[in-house]
BAMI-196357 format. One line per field, with one value per atom (N, C-alpha, C): residue number from 0; chain; atom name; y, z, x. Coordinates in steps of 0.001 Angstrom, whole numbers, plus 500000, padded with zeros to 6 digits. Layout:
// residues N
num c(NUM;...)
cadena c(A;...)
atomo c(CA;...)
py c(Y;...)
pz c(Z;...)
px c(X;...)
***
This chain:
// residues 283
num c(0;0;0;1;1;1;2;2;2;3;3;3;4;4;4;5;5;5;6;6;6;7;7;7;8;8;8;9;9;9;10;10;10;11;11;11;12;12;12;13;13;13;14;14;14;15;15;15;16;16;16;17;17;17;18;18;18;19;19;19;20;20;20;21;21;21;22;22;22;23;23;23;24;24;24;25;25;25;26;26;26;27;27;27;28;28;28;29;29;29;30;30;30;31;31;31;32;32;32;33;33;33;34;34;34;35;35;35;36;36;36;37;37;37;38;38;38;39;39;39;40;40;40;41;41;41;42;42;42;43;43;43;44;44;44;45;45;45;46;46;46;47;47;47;48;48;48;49;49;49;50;50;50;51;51;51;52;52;52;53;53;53;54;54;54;55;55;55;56;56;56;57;57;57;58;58;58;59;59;59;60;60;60;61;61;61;62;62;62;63;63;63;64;64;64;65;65;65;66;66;66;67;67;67;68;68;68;69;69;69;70;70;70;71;71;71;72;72;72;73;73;73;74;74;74;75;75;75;76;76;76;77;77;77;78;78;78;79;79;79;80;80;80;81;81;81;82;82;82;83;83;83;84;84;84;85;85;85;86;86;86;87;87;87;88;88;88;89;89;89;90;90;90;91;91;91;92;92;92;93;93;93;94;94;94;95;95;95;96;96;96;97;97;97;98;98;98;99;99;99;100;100;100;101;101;101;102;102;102;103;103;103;104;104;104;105;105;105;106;106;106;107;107;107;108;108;108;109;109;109;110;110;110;111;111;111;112;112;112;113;113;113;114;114;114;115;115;115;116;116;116;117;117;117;118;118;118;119;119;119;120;120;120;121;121;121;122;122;122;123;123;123;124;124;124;125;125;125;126;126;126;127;127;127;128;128;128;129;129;129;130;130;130;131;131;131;132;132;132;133;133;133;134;134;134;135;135;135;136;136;136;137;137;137;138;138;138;139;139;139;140;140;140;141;141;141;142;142;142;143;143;143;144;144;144;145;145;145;146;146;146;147;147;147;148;148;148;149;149;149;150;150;150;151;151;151;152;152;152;153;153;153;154;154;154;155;155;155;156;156;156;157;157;157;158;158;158;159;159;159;160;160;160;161;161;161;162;162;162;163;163;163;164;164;164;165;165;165;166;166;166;167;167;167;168;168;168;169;169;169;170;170;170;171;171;171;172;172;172;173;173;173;174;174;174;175;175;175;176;176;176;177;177;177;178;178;178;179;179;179;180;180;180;181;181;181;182;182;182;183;183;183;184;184;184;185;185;185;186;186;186;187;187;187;188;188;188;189;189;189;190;190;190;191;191;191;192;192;192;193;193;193;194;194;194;195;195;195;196;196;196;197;197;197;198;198;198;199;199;199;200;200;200;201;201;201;202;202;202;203;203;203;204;204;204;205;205;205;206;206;206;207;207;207;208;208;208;209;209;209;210;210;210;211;211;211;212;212;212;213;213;213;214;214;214;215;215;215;216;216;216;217;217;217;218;218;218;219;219;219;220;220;220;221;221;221;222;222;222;223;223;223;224;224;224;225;225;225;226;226;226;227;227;227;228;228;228;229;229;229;230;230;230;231;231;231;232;232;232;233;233;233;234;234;234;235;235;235;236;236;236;237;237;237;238;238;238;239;239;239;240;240;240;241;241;241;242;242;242;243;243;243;244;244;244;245;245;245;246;246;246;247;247;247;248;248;248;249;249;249;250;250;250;251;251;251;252;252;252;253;253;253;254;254;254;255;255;255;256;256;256;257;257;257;258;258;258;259;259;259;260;260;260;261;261;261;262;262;262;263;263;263;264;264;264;265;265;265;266;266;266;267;267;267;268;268;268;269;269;269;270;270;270;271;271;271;272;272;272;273;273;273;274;274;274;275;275;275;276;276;276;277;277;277;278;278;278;279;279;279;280;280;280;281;281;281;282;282;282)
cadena c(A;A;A;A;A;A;A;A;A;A;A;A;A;A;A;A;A;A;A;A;A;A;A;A;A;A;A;A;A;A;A;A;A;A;A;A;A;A;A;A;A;A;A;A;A;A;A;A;A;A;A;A;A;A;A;A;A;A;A;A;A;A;A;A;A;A;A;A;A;A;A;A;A;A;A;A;A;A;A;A;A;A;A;A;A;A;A;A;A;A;A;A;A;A;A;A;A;A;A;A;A;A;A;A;A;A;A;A;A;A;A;A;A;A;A;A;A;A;A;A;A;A;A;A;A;A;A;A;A;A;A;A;A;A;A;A;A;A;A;A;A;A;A;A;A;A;A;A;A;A;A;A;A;A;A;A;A;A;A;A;A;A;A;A;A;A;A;A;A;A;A;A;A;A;A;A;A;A;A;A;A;A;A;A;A;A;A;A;A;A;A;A;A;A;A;A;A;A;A;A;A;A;A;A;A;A;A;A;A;A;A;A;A;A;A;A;A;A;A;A;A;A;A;A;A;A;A;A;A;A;A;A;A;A;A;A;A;A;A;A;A;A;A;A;A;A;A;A;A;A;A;A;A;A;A;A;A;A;A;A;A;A;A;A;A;A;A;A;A;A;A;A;A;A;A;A;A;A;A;A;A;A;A;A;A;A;A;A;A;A;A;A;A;A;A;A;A;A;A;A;A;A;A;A;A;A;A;A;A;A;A;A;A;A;A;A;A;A;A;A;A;A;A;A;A;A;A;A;A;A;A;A;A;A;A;A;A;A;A;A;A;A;A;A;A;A;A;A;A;A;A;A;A;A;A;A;A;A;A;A;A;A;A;A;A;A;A;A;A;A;A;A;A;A;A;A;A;A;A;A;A;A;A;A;A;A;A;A;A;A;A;A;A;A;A;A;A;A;A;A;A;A;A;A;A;A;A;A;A;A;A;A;A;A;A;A;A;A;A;A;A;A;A;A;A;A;A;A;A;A;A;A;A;A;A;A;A;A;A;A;A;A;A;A;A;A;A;A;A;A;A;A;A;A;A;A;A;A;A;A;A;A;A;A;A;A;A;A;A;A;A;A;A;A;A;A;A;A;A;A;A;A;A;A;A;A;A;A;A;A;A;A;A;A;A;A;A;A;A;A;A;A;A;A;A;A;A;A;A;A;A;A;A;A;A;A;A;A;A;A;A;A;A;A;A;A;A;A;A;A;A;A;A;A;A;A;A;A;A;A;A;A;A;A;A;A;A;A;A;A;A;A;A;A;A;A;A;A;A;A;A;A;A;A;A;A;A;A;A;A;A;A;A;A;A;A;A;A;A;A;A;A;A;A;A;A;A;A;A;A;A;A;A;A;A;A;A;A;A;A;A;A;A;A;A;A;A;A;A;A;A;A;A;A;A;A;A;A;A;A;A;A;A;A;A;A;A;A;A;A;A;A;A;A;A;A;A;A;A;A;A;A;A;A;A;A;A;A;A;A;A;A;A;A;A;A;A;A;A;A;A;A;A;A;A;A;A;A;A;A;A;A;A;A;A;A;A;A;A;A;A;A;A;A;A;A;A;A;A;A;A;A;A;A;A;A;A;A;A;A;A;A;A;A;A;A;A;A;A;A;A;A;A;A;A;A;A;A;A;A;A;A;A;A;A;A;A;A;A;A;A;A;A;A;A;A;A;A;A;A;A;A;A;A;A;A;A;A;A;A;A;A;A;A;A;A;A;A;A;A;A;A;A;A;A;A;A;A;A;A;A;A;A;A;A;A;A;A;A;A;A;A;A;A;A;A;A;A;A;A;A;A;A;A;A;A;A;A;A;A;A;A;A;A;A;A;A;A;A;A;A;A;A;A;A;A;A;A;A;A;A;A;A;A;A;A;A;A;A;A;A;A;A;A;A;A;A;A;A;A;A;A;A;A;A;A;A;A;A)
atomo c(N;CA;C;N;CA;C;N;CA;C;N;CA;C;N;CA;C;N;CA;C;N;CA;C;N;CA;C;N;CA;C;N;CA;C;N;CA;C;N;CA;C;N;CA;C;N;CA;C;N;CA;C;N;CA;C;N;CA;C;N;CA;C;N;CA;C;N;CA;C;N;CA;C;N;CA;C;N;CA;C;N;CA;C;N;CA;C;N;CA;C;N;CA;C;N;CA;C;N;CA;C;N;CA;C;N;CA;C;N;CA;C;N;CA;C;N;CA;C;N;CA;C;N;CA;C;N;CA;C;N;CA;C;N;CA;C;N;CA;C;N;CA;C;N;CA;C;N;CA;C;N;CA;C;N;CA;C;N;CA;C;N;CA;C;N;CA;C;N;CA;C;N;CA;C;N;CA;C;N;CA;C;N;CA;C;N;CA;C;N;CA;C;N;CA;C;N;CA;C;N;CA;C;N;CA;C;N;CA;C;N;CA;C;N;CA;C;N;CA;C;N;CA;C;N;CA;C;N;CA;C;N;CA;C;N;CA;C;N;CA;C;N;CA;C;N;CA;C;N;CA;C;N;CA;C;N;CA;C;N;CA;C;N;CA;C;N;CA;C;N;CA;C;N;CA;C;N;CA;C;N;CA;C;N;CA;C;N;CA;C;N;CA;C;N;CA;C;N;CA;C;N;CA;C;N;CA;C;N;CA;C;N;CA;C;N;CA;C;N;CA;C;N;CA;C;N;CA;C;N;CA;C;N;CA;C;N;CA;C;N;CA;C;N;CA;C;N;CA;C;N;CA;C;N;CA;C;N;CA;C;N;CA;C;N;CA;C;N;CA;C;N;CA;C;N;CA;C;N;CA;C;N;CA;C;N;CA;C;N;CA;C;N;CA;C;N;CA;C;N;CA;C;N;CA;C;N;CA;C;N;CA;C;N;CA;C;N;CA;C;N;CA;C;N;CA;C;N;CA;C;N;CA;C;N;CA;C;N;CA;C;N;CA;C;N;CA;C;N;CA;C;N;CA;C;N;CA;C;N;CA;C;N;CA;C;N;CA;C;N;CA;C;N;CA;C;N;CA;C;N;CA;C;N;CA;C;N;CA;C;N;CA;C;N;CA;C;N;CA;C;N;CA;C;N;CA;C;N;CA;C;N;CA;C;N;CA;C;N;CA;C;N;CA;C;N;CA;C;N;CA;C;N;CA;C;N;CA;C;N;CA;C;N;CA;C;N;CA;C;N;CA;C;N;CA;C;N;CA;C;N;CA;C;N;CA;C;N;CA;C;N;CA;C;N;CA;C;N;CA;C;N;CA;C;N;CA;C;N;CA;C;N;CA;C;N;CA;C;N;CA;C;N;CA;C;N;CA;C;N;CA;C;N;CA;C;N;CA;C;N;CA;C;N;CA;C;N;CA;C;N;CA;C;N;CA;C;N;CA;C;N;CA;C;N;CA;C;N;CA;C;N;CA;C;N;CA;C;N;CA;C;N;CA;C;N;CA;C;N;CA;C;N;CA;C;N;CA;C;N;CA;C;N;CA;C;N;CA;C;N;CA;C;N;CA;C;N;CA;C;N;CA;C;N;CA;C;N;CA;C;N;CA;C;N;CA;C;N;CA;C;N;CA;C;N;CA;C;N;CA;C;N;CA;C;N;CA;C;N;CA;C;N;CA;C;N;CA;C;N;CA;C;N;CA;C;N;CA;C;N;CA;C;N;CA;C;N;CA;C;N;CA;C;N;CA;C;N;CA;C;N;CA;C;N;CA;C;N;CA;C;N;CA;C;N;CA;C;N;CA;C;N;CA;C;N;CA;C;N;CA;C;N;CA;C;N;CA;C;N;CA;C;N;CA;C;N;CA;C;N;CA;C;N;CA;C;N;CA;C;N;CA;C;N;CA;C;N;CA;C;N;CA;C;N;CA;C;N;CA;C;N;CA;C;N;CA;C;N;CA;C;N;CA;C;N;CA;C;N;CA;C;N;CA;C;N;CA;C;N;CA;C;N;CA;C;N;CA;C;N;CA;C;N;CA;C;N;CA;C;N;CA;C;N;CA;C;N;CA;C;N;CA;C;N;CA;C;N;CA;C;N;CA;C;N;CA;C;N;CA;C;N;CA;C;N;CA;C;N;CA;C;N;CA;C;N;CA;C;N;CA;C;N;CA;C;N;CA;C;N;CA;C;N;CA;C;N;CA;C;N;CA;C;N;CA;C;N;CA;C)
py c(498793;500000;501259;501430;502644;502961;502076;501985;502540;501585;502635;503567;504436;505557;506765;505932;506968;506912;506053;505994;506778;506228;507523;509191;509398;510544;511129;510324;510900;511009;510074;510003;512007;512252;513246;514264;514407;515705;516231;514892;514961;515621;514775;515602;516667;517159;518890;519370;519218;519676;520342;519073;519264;520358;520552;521057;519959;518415;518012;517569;517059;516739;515713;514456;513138;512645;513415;512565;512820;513726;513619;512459;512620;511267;510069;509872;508538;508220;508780;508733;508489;508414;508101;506697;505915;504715;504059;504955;503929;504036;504666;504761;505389;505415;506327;507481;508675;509836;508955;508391;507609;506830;506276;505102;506000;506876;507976;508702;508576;509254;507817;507026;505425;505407;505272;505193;505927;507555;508676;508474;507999;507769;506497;505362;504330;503520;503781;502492;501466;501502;500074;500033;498346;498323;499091;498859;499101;498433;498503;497905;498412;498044;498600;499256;498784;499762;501033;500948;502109;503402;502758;503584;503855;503411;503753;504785;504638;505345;506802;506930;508137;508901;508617;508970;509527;508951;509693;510789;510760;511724;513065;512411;513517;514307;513641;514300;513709;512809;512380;511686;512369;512152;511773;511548;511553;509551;508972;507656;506949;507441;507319;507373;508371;508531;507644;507475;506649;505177;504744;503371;503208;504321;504242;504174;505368;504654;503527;502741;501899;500872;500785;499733;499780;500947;501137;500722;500823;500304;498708;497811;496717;495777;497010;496590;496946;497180;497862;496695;496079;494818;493632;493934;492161;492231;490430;490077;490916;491623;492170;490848;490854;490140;489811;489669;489051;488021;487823;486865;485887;485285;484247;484045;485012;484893;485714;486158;486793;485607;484469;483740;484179;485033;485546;487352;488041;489053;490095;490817;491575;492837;493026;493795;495262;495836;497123;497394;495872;495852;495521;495189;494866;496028;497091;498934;498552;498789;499390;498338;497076;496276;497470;497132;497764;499262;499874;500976;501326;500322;500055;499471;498569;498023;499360;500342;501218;502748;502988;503912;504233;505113;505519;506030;506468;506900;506234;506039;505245;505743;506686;507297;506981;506163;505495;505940;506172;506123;504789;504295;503042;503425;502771;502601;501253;500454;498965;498258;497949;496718;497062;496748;496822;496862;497929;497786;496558;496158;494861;494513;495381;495251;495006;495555;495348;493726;493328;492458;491069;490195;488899;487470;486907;485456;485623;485058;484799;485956;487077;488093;488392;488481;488474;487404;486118;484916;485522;486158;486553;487803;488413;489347;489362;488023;487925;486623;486470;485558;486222;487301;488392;489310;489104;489686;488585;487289;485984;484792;485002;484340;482833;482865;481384;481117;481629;481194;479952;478803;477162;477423;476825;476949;476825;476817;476856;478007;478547;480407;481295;481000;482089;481491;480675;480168;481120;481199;481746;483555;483650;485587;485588;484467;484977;485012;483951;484067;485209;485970;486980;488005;487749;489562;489078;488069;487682;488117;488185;488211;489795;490411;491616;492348;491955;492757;492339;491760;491453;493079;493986;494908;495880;495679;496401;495998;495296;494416;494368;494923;495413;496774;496395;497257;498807;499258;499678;499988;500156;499981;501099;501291;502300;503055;504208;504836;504571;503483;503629;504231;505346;506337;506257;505175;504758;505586;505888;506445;505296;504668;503721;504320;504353;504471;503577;503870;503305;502095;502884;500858;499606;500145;498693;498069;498605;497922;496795;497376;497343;496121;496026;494870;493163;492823;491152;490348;490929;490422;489085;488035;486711;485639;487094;485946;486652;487034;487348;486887;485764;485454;485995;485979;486605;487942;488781;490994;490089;489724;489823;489706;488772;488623;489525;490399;491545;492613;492844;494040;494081;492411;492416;492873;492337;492644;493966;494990;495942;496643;496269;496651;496794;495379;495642;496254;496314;497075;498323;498905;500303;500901;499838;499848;499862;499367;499039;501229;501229;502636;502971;502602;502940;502896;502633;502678;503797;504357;505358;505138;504635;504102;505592;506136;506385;505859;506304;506092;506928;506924;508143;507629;508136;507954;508195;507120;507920;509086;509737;510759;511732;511937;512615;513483;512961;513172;512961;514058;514251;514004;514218;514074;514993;515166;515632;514783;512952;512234;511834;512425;511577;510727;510560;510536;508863;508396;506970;506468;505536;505239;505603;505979;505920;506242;505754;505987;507162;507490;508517;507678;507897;506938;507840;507987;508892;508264;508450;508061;508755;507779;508463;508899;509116;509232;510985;511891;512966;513640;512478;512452;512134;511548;510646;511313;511998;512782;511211;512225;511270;510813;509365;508694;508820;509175;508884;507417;506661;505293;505085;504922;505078;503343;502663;501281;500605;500312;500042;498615;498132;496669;496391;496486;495816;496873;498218;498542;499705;500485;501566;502295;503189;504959;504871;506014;506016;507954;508310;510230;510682;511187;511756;513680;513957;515486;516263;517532;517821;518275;519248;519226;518573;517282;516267;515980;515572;515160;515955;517175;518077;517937;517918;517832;516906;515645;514066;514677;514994;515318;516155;517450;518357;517349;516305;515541;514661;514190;513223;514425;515446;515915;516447;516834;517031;515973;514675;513663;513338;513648;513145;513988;515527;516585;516044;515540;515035;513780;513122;511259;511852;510667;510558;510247;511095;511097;509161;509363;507649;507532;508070;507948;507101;507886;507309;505567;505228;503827;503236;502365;501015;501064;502230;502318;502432;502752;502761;501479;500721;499595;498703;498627;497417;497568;499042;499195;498080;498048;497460;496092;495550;494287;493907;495043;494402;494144;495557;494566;493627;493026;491978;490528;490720;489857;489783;490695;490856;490964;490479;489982;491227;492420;493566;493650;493230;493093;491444)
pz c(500000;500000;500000;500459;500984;499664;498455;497289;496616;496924;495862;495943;497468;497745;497469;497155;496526;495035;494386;492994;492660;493205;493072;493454;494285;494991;493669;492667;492307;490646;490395;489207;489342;490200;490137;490243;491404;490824;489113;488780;487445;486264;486874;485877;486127;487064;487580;487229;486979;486964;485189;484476;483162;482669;483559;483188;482597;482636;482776;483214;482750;483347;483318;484800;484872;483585;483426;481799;480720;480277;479153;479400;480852;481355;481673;481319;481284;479721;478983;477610;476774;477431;476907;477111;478444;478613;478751;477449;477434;478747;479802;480854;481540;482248;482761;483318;483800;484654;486133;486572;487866;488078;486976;487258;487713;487083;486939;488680;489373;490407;491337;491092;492067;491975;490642;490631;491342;491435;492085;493689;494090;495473;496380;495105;495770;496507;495905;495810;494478;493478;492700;492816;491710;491312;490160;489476;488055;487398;486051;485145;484630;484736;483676;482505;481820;480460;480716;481480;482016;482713;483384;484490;482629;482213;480930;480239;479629;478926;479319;480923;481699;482050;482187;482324;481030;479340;478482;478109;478691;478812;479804;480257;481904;481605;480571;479766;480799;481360;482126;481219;480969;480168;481187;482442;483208;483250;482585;482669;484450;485137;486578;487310;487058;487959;487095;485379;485282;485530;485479;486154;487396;488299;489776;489502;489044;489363;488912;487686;487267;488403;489331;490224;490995;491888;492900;492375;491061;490657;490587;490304;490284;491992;492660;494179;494184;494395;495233;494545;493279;492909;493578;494261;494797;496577;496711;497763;499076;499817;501148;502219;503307;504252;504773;505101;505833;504750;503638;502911;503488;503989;504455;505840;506460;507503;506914;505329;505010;504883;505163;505802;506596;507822;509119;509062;508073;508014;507270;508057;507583;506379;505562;504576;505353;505963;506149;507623;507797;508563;507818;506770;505810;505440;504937;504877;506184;506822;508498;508369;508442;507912;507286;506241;505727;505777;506639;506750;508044;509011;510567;509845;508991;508170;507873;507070;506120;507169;508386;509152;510050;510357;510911;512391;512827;514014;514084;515131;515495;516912;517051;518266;518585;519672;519966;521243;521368;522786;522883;523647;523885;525059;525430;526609;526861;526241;526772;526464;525505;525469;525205;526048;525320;523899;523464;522177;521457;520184;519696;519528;519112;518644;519974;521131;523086;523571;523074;523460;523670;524843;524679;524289;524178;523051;524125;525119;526191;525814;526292;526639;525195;524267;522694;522450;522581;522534;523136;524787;525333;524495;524169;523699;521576;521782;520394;520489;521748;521605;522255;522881;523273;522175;520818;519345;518793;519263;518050;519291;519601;521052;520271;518915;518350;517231;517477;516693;516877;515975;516197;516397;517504;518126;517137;515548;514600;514106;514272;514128;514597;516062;517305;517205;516919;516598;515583;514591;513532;513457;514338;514359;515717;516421;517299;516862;516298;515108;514499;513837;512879;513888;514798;515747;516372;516810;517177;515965;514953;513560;513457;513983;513408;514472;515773;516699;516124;514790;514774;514133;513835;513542;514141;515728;516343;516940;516536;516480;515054;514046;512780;512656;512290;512354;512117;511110;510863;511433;512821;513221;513453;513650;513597;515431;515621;517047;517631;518880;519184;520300;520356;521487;521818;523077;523412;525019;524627;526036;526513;527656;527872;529572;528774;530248;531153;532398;533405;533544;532855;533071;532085;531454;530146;531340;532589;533456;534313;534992;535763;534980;534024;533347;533122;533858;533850;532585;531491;529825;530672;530442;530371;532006;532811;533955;535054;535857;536856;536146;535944;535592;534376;533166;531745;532009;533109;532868;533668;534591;534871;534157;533525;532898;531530;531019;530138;530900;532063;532746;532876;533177;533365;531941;530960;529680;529673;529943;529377;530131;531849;531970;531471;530779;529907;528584;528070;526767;527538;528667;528651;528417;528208;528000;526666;525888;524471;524091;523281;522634;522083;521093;520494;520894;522108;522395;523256;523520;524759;525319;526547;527117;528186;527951;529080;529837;530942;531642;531840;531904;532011;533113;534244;535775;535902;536815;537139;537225;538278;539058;538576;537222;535801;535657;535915;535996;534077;533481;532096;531182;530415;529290;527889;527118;525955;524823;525035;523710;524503;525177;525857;524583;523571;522770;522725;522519;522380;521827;521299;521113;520004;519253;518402;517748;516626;516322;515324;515210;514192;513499;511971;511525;510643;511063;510041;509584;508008;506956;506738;506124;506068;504512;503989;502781;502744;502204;502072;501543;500204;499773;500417;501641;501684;503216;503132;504799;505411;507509;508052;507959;508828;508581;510157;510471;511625;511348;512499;512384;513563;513329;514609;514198;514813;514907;515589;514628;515580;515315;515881;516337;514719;513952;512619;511491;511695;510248;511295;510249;510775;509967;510095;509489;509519;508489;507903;507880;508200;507770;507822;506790;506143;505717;506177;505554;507032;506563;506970;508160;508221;509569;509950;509723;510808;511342;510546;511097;512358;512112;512750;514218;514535;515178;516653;515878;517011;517063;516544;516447;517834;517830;519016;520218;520063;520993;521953;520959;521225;522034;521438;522080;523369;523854;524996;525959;525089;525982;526796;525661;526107;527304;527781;528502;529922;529403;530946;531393;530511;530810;532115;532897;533685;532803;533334;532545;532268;530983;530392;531632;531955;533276;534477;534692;535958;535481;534482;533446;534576;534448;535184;536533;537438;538825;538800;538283;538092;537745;536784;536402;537604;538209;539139;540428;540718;541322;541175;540022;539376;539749;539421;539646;541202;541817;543388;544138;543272;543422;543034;542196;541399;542378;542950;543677;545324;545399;546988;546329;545637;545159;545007;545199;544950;543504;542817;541162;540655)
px c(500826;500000;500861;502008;502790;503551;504158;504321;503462;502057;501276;500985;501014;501031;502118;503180;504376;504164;504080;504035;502876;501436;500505;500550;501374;501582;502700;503644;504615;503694;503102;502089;501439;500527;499931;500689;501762;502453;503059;503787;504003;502885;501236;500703;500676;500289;500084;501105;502611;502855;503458;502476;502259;501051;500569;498752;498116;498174;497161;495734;494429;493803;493274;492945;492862;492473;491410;490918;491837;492625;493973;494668;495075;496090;495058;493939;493558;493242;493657;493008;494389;495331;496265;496910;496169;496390;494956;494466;492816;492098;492042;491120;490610;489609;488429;489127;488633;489066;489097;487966;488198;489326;489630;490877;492317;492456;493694;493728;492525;492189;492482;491917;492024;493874;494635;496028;496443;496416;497007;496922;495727;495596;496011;496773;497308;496576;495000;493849;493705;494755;494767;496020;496431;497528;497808;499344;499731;499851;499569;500445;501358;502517;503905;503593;502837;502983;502258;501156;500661;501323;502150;502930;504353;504652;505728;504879;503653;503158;502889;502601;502180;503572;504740;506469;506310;505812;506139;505137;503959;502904;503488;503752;504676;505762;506136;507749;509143;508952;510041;510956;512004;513435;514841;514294;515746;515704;516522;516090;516161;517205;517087;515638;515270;514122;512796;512636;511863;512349;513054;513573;513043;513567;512660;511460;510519;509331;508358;509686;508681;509161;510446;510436;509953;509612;508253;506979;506658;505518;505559;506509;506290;506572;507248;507231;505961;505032;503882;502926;503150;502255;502346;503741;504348;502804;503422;502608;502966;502407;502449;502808;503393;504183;502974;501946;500900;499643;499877;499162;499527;499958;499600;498856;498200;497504;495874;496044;494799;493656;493706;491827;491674;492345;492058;492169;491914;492403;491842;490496;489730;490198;489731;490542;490451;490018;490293;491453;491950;493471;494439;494325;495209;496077;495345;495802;497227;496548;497046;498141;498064;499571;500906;500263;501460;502018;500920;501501;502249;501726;502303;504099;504277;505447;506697;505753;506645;507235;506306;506009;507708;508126;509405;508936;507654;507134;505646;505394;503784;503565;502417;502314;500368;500518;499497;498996;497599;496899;495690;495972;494741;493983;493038;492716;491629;491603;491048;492245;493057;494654;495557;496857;498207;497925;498575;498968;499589;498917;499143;501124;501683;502988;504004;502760;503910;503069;502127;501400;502329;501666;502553;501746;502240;501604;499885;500369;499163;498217;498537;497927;496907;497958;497217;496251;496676;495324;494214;494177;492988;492093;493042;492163;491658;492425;491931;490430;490251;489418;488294;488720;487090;486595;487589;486847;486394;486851;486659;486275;484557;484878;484051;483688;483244;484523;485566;486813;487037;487024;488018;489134;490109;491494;492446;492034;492960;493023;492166;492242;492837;492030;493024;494478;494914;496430;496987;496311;496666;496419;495965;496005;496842;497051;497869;499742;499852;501226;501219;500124;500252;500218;500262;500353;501463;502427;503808;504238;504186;505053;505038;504166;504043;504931;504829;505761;507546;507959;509182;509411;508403;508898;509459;509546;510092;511789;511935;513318;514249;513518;514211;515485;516772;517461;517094;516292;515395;513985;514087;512448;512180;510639;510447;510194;510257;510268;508398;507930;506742;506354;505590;505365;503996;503462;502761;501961;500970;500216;498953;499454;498091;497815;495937;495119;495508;495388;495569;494413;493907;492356;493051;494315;494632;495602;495874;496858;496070;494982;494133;493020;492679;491812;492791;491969;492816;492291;492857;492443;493218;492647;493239;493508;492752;493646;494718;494992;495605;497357;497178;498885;499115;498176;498733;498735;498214;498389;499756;499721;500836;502469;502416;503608;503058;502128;502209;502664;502530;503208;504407;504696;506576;506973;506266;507397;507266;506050;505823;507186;507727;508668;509782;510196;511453;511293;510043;509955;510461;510216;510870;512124;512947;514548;514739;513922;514324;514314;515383;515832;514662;514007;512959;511466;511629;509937;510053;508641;508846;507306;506962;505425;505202;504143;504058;502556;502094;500646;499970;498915;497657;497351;497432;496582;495161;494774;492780;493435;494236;494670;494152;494626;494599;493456;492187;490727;490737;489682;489730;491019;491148;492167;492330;493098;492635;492132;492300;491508;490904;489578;489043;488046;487604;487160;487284;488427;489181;490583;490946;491911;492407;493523;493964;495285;495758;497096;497446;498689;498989;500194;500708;501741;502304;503435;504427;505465;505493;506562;508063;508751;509495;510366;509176;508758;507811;508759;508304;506463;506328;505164;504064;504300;503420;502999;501583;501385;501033;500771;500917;499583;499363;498106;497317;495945;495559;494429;494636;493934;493194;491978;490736;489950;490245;489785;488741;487437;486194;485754;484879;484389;484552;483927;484040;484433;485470;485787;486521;487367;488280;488559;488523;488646;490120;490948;492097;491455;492370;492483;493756;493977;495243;494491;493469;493310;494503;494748;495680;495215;493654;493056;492808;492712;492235;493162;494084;495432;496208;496058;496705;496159;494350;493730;494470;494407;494552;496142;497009;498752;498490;497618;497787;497330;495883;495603;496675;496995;498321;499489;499782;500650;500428;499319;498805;498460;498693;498485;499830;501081;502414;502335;502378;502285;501899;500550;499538;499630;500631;500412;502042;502034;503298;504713;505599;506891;507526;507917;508349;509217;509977;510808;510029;509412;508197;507338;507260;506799;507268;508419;508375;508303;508619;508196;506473;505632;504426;503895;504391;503944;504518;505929;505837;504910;503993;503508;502312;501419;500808;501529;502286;502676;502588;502820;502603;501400;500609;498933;498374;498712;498463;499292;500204;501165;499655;499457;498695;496955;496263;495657;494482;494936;494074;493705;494341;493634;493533)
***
C-alpha cells in the first residue's frame, strides 16, 4: 500500500505539473478519469505499460528517475508480508499492515489493550478471543502468530520509534487471567529499556484528558510524499484520515496527551507498582 502511495503521489504531481487533466492522462492509457484518480491515490495496482506510457505523457526524460518509478511500481504489485495469515484478516486491517510496516514513528493512545505490537503470546490469545469468542482453536492460533510476527517489527534494524500512552484501566483489566496481565506488565517493563519505544501512563489521578474521545494511532513516513496517517479502529471497520486538519487535530491531541500522561521515566516504577497489586491479590 505505501508503494502505491508513493508511485501515486509521484504520478499526480508529474501531471500537475504538466497542466494536465485526469481525463487527458487517462486517455492516453485507454482509461476512465476515475481510474487515473484510484492510481494517484494508491487504491489500485499498476500495470507497467501504464505507468511507461504516463512517464512519456509527463515528459520524464531523466532515465534514473523513470527506472525508479517503474520499480516502485512493480514493488507495490508484489505480495504484502501478511498473505499468508489473510483467511484471518479483515481487509480494512490489511491497509494498516502495511503501513504500521513502512512507518518511521507510530504514536498510539489506547485505553482497553496493550497495544498489539507490546502484546505477549498469552495476553494476545485473550484478547483475540474476546473479538473471536466462536473462533476454532485453529484460528486464534493463527492471528495469534500473525500479531507475534508483526511485533518482529520492532526488532528490525530499521524499526520504527513507538510512542505509546496507555490508560491506566489497560493495566488494571485482567484480559486473560491474573497470571497473563501479569507477565504483560513484566514485559511491558522491559519494553521500557528498548531505545525505540517510549510508554508512558495516564493515571485515574489525571481526571479528564485531551483524547478523551478513544483510542487511536497517528503513523508517520518516512517518505516525504506521503502525509501522516491517523487510524481510529472500531468493532468491525476503521477509518484512515490523512486530511491535513484532521490530522493536525489528534497530532495536538496526542501531544497534549504526552504533557499530561506521567513522565516515560516514571513507566516502570508505576507499572511494578501494578505488579505488586496483582502479587497481593488487589487486582
Amino acid at each position: 500500500m505505501v508503494r502505491r502511495l508513493q508511485v501515486g503521489a509521484h504520478l499526480r504531481a508529474l501531471r500537475r505539473a504538466r497542466g494536465l487533466s485526469r481525463e487527458q492522462a487517462g486517455y492516453v492509457i485507454r482509461a476512465s478519469e476515475s481510474k487515473i484518480s484510484r492510481m494517484e491515490l494508491g487504491r489500485v495496482g499498476f500495470k507497467e505499460r501504464d505507468i511507461v506510457d504516463l512517464l512519456k505523457l509527463y515528459g520524464v526524460v531523466d532515465q534514473a528517475e523513470h527506472d525508479r518509478l517503474v520499480v516502485l511500481a512493480r514493488e507495490a504489485n508484489a505480495p504484502s508480508w501478511w498473505q499468508a495469515y489473510g483467511d484471518v484478516l479483515d481487509t480494512w486491517f490489511q491497509n494498516y499492515l502495511d503501513l504500521e510496516q513502512a512507518a518511521e514513528l507510530i504514536r498510539t493512545y489506547e485505553v482497553q489493550f496493550v497495544p498489539g505490537l507490546l502484546q505477549t503470546d498469552a495476553y494476545a490469545r485473550a484478547v483475540i478471543r474476546l473479538g473471536h469468542g466462536n473462533a476454532r482453536p485453529e484460528e486464534i492460533d493463527l492471528r495469534a502468530r500473525l500479531r507475534m510476527e508483526r511485533k518482529k517489527l520492532l526488532d528490525r534494524p530499521d524499526a520504527p520509534r513507538l510512542w505509546a500512552v496507555l490508560d491506566e484501566a489497560v493495566l488494571r483489566r485482567p484480559i486473560g487471567g491474573r497470571a497473563v496481565l501479569r507477565e504483560q506488565i513484566a514485559t511491558l517493563i522491559d519494553v521500557c529499556e528498548s531505545p525505540n519505544v517510549r510508554l508512558q501512563i495516564m493515571p485515574f489521578e489525571s481526571g479528564g484528558h485531551a483524547a478523551a474521545g478513544g483510542a487511536f494511532s497517528i503513523l508517520r513516513f518516512p517518505h516525504e510524499e506521503l502525509p501522516d496517517v491517523v487510524y481510529i479502529e472500531h468493532l468491525t471497520s476503521a477509518l484512515y484520515l490523512d486530511k491535513r486538519d484532521e490530522v493536525d487535530n489528534y497530532a495536538a491531541a496526542i501531544g497534549r496527551l504526552f504533557i499530561e500522561a506521567k513522565p516515560p521515566a516514571d513507566t516502570p516504577k508505576f507499572l511494578t507498582h501494578i505488579l505488586a497489586e496483582i502479587d497481593a491479590g488487589r487486582i
